[in-house]
C-alpha positions as CSV (number, residue, x, y, z in Angstrom):
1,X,-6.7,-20.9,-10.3
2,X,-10.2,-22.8,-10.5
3,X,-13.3,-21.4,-10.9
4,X,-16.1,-20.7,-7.6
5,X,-16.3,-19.2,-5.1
6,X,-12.9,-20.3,-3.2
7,X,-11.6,-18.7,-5.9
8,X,-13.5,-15.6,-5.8
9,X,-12.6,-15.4,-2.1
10,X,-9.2,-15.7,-2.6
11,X,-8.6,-13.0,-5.4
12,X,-10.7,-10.6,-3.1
13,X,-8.3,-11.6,-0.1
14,X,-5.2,-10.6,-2.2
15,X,-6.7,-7.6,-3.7
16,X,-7.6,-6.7,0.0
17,X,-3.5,-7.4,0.7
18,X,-2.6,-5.3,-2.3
19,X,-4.9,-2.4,-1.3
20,X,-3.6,-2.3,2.6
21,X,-0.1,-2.3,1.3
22,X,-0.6,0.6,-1.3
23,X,-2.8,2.4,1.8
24,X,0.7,1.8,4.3
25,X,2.9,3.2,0.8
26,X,0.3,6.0,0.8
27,X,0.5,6.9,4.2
28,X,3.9,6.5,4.7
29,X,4.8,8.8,1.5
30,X,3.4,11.4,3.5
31,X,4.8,10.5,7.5
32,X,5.8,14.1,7.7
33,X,2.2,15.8,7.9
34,X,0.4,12.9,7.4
35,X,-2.9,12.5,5.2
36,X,-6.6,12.3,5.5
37,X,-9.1,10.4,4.3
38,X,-10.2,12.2,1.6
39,X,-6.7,12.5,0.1
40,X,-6.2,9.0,0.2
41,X,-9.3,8.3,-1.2
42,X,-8.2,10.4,-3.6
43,X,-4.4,8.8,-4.3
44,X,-5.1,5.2,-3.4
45,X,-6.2,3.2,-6.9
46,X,-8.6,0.9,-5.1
47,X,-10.1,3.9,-3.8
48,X,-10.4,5.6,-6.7
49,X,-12.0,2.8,-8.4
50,X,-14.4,2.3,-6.0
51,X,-15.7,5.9,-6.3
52,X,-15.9,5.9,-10.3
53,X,-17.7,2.7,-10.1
54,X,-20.5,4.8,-8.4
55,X,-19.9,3.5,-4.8
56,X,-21.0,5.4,-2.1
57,X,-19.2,7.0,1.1
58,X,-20.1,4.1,3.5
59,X,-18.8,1.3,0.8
60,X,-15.2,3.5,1.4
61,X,-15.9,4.3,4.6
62,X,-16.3,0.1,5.5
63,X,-13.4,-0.7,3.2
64,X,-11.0,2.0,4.6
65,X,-12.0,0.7,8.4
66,X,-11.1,-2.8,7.2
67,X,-8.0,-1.5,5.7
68,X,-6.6,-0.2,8.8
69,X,-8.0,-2.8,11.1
70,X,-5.6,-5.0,8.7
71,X,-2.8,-3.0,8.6
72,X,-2.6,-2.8,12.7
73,X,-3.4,-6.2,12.8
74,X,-0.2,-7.3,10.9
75,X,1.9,-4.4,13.5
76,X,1.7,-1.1,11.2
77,X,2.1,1.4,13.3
78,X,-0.4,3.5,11.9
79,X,-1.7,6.5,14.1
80,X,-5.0,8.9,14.1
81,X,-4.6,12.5,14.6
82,X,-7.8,14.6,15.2
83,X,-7.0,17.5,13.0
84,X,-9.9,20.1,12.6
85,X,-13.0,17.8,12.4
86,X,-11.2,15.1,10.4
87,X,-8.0,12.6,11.2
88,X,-4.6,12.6,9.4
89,X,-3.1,9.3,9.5
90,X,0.8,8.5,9.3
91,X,3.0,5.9,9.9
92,X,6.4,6.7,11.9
93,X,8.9,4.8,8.9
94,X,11.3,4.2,12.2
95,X,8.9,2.0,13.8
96,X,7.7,0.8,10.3
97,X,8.9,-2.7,8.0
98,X,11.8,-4.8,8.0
99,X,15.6,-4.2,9.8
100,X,17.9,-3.4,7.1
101,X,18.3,-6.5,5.3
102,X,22.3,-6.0,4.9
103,X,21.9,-7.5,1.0
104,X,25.4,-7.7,-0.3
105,X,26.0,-5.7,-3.6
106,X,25.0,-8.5,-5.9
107,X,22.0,-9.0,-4.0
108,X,21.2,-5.3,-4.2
109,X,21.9,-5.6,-8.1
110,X,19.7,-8.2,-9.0
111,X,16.8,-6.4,-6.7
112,X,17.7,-3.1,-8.8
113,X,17.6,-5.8,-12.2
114,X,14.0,-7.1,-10.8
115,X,13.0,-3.7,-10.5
116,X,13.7,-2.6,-13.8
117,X,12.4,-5.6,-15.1
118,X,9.3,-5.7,-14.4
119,X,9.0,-1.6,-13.6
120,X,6.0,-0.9,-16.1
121,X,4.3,-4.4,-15.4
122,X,0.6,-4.5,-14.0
123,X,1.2,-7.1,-11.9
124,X,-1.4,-6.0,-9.0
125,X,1.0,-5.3,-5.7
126,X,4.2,-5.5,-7.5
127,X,5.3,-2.7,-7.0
128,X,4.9,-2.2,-3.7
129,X,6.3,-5.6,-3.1
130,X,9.4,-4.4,-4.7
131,X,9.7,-1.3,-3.1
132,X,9.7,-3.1,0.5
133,X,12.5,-4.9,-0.5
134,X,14.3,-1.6,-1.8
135,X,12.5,1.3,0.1
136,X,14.5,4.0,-1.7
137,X,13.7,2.8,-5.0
138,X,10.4,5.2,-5.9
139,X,8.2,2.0,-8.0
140,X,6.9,5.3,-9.8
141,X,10.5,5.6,-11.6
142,X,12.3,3.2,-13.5
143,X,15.6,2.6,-12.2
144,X,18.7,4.2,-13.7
């Protein structure tokens, strides 16, 4: 990649891809009863960064509002529940990602292989990249 600011832009474009997709993985892990704000401010790395760097509440308050202005923008279905003075978001996973792909079993395999590859690799959205492709593969455990 060269140096300047198109290059600048563009790693902060991806790293704003990379952190919408781990806020959908977030949010999605917890469909059931969904999640607020402050516990995905408090599970979400990007987040978490930005609050040991010193940042305060408005900096995640304008990042989290262009998170999810992103993630409906690309058709996440991601909902706001009032919920005692705060929201819980979720995502519905039925109305959520890709038909079933219908991978034959070799295709599966070398997914599975891929996964176990590069499992402990810190390769910014990886992970979550792989775990589209194989939802019930938890990218926090290395394949068996």
């Amino acid at each position: 990649m060269t140096d300047g600011p198109k290059a600048v832009q563009e790693e902060q474009a991806d790293d704003g891809v990379v952190r919408a997709l781990s806020v959908a993985k977030t949010v999605l892990d917890a469909y059931r009863t969904g999640i607020t704000r402050g516990e995905l401010r408090e599970r979400v790395e990007s987040y978490i960064e930005l609050r040991a760097s010193g940042q305060d509440d408005d900096s995640f308050e304008r990042m989290f509002g262009r998170d999810k202005e992103y993630l409906r923008a690309t058709g996440v279905p991601l909902t706001e529940i009032s919920s005692a003075g705060d929201y819980r978001y979720s995502i519905d996973p039925d109305q959520y990602g890709l038909p079933d792909m219908r991978l034959e079993p070799a295709e599966r395999l070398v997914l599975r292989q891929a996964h176990a590859v590069f499992a402990e690799s810190n390769i910014r959205g990886l992970q979550h990249a792989l775990w589209a492709l194989i939802p019930e593969a938890d990218p926090r455990m290395t394949p068996r």
